[in-house]
FIDO-128182 format. One record per residue: residue number from 1; residue in three letters; x, y, z of N, C-alpha, C in turn. Coordinates in steps of 0.2 Angstrom, whole numbers, padded with zeros to 4 digits. Example, Ala and Ser with C-alpha at 12.3 -4.5 7.8 and 13.67 -1.06 7.14 Angstrom:
BEGIN
> 1 ALA 0066 -0028 0039 0062 -0022 0039 0066 -0016 0039
> 2 SER 0064 -0011 0035 0068 -0005 0036 0064 0000 0039
This chain:
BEGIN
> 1 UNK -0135 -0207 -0168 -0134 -0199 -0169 -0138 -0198 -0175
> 2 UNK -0142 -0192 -0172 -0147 -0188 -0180 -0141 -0189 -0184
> 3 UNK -0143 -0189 -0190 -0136 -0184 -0196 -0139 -0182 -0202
> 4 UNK -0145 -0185 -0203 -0149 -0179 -0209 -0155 -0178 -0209
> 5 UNK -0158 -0174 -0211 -0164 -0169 -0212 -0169 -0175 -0213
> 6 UNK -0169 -0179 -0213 -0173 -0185 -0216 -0178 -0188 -0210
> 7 UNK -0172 -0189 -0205 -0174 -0191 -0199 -0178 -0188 -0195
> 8 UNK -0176 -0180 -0197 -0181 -0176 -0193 -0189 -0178 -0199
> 9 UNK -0187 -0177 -0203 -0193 -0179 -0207 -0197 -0185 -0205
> 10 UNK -0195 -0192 -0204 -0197 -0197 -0200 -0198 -0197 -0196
> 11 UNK -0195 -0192 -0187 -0195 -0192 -0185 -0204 -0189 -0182
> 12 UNK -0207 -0181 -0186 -0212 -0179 -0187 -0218 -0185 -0190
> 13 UNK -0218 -0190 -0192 -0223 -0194 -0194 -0224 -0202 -0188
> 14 UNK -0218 -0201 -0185 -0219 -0204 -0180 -0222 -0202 -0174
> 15 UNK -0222 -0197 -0174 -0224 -0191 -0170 -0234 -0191 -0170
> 16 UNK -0235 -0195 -0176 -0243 -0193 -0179 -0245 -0201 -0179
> 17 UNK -0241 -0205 -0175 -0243 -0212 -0179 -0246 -0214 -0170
> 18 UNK -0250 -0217 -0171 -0256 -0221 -0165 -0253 -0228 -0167
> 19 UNK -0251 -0233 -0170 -0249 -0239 -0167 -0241 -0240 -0170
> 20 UNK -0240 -0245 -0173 -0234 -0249 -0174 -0236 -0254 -0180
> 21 UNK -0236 -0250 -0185 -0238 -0251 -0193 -0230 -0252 -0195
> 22 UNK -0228 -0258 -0200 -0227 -0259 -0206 -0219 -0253 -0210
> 23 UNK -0215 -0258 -0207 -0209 -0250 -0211 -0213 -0248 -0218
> 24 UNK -0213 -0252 -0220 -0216 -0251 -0229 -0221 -0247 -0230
> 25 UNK -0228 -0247 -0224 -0231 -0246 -0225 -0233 -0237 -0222
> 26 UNK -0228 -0235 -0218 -0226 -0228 -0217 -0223 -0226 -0221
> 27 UNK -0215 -0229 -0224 -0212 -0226 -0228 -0215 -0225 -0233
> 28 UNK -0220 -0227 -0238 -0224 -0226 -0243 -0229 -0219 -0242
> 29 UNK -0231 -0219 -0236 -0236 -0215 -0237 -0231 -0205 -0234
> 30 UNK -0224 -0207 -0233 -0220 -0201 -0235 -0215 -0199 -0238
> 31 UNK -0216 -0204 -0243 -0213 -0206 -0251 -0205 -0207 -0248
> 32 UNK -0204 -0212 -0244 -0196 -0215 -0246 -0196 -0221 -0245
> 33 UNK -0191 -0225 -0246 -0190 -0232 -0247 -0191 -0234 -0240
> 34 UNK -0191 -0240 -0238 -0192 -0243 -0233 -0185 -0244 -0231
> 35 UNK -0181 -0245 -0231 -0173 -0246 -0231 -0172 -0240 -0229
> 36 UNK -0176 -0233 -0232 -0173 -0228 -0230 -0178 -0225 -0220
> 37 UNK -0183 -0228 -0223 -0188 -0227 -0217 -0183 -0230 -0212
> 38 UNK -0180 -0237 -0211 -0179 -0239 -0207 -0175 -0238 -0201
> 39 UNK -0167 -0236 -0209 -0162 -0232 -0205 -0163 -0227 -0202
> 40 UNK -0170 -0223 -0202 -0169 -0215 -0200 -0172 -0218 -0192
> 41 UNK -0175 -0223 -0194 -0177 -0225 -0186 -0175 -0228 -0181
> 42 UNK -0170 -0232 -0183 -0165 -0234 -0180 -0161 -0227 -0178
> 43 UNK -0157 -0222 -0181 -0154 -0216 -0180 -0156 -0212 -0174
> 44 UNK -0162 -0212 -0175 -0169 -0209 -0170 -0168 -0214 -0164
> 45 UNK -0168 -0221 -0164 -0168 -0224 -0158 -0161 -0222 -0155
> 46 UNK -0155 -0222 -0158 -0148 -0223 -0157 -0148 -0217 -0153
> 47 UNK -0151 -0210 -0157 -0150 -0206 -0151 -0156 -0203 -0147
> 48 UNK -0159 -0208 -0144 -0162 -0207 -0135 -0169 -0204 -0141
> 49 UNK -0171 -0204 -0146 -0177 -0201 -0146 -0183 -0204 -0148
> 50 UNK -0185 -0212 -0151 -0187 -0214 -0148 -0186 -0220 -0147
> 51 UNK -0192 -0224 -0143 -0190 -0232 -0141 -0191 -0237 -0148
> 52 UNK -0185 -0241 -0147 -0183 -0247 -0151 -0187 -0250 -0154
> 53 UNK -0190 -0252 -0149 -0196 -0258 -0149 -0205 -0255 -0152
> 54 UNK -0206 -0251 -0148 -0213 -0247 -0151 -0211 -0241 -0155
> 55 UNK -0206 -0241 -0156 -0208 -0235 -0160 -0208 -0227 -0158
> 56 UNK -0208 -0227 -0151 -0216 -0223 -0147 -0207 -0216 -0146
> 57 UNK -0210 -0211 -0150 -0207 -0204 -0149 -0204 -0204 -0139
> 58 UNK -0200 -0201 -0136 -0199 -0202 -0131 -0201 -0193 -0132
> 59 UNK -0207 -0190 -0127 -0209 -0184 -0127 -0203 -0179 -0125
> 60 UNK -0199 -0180 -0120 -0195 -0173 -0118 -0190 -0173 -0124
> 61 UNK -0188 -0177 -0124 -0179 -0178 -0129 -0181 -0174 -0134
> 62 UNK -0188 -0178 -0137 -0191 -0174 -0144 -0191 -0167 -0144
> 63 UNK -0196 -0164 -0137 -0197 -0157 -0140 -0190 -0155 -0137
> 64 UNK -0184 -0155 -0135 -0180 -0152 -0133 -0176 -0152 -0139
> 65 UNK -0175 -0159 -0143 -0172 -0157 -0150 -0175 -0155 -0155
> 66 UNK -0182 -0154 -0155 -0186 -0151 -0160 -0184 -0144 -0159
> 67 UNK -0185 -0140 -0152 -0186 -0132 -0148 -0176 -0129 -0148
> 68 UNK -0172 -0136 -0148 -0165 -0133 -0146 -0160 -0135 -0152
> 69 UNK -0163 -0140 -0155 -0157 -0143 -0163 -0157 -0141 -0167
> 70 UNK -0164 -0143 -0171 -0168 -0142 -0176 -0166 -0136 -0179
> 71 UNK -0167 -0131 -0175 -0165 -0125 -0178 -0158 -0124 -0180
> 72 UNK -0155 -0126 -0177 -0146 -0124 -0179 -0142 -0130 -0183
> 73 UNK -0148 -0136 -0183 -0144 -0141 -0189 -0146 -0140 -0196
> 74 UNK -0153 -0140 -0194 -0158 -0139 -0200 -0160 -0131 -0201
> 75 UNK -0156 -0127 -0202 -0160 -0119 -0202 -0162 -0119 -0209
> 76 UNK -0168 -0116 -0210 -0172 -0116 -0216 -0167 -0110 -0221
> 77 UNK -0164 -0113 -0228 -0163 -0107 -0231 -0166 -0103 -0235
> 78 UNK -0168 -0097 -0235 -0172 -0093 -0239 -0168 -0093 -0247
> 79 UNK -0173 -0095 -0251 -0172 -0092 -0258 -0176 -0088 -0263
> 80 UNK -0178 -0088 -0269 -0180 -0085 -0272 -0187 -0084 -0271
> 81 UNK -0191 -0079 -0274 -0199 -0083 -0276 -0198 -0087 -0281
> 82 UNK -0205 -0089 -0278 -0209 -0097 -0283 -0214 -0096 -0281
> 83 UNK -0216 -0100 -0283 -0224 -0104 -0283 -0222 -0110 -0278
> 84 UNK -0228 -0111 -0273 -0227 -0117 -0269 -0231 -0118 -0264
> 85 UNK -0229 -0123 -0258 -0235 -0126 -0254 -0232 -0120 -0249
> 86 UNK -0239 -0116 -0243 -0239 -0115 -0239 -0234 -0115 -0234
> 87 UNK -0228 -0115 -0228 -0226 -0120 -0223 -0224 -0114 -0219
> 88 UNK -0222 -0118 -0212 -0222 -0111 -0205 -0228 -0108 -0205
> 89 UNK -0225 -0099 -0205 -0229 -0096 -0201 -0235 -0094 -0209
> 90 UNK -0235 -0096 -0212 -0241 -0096 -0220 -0247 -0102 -0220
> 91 UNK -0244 -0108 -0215 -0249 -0114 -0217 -0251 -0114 -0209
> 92 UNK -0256 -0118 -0209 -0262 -0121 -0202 -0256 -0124 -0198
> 93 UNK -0256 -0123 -0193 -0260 -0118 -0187 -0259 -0112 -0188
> 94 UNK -0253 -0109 -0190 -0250 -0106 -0189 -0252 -0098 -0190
> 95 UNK -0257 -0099 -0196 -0259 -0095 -0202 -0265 -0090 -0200
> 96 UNK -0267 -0096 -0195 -0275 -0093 -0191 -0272 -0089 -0185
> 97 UNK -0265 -0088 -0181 -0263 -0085 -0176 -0260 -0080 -0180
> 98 UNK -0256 -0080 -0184 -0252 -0073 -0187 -0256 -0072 -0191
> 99 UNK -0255 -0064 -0189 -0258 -0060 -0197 -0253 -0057 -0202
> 100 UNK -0255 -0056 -0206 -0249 -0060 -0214 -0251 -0053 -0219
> 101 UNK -0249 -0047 -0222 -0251 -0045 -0227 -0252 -0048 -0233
> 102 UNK -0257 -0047 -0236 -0256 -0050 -0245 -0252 -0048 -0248
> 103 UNK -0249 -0046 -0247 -0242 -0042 -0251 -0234 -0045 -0249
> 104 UNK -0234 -0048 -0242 -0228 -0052 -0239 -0229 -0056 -0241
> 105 UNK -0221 -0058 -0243 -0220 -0066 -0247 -0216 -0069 -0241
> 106 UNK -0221 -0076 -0240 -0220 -0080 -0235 -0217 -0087 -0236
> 107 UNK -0215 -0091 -0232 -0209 -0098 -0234 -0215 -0103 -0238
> 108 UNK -0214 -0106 -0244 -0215 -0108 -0247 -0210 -0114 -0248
> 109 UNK -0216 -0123 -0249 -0210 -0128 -0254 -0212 -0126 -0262
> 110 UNK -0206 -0127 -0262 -0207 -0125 -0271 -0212 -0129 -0275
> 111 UNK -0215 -0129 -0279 -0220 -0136 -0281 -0224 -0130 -0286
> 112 UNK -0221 -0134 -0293 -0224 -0129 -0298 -0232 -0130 -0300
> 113 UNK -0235 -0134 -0295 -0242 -0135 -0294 -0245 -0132 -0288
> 114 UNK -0242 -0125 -0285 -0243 -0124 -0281 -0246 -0117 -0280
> 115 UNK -0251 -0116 -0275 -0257 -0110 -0278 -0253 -0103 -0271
> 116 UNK -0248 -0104 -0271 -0247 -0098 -0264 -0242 -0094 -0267
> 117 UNK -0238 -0089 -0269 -0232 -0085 -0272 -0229 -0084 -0264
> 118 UNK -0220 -0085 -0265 -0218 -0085 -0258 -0211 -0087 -0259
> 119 UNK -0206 -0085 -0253 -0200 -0086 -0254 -0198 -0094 -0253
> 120 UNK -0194 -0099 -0257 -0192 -0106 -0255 -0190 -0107 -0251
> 121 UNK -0191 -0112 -0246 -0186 -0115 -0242 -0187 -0123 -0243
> 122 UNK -0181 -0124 -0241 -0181 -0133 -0244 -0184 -0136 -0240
> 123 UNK -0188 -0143 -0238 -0192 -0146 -0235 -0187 -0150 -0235
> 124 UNK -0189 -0153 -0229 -0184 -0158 -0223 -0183 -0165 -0228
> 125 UNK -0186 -0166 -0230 -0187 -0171 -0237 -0188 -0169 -0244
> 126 UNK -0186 -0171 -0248 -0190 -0169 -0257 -0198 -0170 -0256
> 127 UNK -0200 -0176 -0253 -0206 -0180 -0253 -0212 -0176 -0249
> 128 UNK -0206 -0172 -0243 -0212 -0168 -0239 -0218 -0165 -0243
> 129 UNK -0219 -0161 -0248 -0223 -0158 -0251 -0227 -0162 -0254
> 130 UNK -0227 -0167 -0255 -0232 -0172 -0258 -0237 -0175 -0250
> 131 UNK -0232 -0179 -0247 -0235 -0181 -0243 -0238 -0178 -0239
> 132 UNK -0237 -0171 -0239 -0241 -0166 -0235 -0245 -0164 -0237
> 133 UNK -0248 -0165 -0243 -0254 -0166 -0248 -0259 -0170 -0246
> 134 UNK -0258 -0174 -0243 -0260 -0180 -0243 -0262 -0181 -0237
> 135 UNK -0259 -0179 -0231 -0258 -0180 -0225 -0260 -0171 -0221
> 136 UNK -0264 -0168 -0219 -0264 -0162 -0216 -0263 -0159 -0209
> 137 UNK -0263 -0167 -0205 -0260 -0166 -0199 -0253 -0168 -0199
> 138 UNK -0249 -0171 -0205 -0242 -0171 -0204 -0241 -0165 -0210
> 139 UNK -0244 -0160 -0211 -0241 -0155 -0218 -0241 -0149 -0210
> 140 UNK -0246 -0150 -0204 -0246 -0144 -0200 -0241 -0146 -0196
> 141 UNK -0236 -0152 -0194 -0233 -0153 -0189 -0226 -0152 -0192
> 142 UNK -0227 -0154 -0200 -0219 -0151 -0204 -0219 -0142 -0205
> 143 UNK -0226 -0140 -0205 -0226 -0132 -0205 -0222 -0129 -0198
> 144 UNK -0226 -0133 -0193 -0223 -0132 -0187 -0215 -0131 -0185
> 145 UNK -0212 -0137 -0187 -0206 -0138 -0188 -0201 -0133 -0193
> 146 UNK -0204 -0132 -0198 -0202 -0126 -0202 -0203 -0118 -0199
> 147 UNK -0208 -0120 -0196 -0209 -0111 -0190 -0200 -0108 -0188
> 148 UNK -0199 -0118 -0183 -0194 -0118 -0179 -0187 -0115 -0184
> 149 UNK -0186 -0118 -0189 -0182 -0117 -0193 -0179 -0109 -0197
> 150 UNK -0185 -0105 -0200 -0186 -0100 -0200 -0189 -0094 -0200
> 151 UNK -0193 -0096 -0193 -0198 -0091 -0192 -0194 -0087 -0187
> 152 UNK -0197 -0080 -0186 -0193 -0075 -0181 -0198 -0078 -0174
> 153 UNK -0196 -0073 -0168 -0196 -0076 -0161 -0202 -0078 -0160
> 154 UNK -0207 -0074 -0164 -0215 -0074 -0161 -0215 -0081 -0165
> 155 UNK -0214 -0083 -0170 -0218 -0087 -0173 -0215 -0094 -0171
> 156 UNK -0207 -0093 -0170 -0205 -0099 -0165 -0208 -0100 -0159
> 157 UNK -0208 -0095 -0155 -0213 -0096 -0148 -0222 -0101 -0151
> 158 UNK -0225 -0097 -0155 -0230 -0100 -0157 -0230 -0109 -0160
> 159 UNK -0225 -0109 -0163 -0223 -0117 -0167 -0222 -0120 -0159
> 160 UNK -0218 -0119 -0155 -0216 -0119 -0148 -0221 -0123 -0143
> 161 UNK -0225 -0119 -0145 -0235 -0120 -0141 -0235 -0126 -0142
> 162 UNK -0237 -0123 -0149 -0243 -0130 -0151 -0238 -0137 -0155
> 163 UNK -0230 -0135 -0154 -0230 -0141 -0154 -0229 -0143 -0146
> 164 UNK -0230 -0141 -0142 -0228 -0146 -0135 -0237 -0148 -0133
> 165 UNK -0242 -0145 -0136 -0249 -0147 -0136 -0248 -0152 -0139
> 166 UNK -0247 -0154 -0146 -0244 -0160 -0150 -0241 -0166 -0146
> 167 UNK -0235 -0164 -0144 -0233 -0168 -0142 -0232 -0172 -0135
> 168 UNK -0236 -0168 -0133 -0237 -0169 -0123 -0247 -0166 -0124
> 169 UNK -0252 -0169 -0126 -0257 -0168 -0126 -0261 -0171 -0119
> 170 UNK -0265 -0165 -0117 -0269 -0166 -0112 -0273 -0172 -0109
């Protein structure tokens, strides 16, 4: 059984990985223990999402629980402004399809290092913001995923698209 935010977290990086690497060696590159990588994968096997043995995302379960859970386990909650990293319908992909005023304050992770002004919502991880730094195809698949979480219909519809282009690629 899913049971935290974390797993969706790990979940999304498994989503972007071509072989069968090293718990250590993913867990580090999305800042959690290896002990914590493990368990979220094991949780992810446990419930039907993906396989044991490879690792390998199982595509329908996935985008059914990205497109029907995600949102109602995980709902994004709006806070304050701050300062912070792009995510949803403000960062890539998303960003090039919606048009945005400069004057609308859009979902931001908090991160006092961070060049965008915009309302906060919490990342599926503390870790997310860093490693989405670092990683641009897993910062657009977590943006995506935050679309699902607090975007209105259009922009869910949009996250919707290009994650089942992600996840079921031509």
């Amino acid at each position: 059984m899913i049971a935290k935010s974390l797993d969706v977290y790990a979940l999304a990086k498994l989503l972007l990985e071509k072989g069968k690497r090293p718990f250590a060696v993913v867990a580090k590159e999305i800042g959690m223990s290896a002990s914590e990588f493990h368990a979220a994968v094991k949780r992810l096997a446990h419930a039907g999402l993906i396989d044991q043995e490879s690792r390998k995302p199982r595509r329908k379960p996935v985008e059914e629980f990205l497109f029907h859970g995600v949102p109602y386990a995980y709902p994004a909650k709006r806070g304050a402004p701050t300062r912070g990293i792009p995510t949803s319908h403000m960062a890539a992909p998303l960003n090039s399809l919606i048009a945005v005023s400069p004057r609308t304050l859009g979902p931001v992770w908090p991160d006092g290092e961070g060049k965008v002004h915009g309302y906060a919502i919490d990342p599926l991880h503390p870790s997310a913001p860093k490693a989405a730094g670092a990683d641009a195809a897993l910062h657009e698949v977590l943006a995506l995923i935050d679309a699902l979480r607090d975007g209105r219909m259009r922009e869910q519809q949009l996250a919707r698209e290009e994650l089942h282009r992600r996840i079921f690629p031509a």
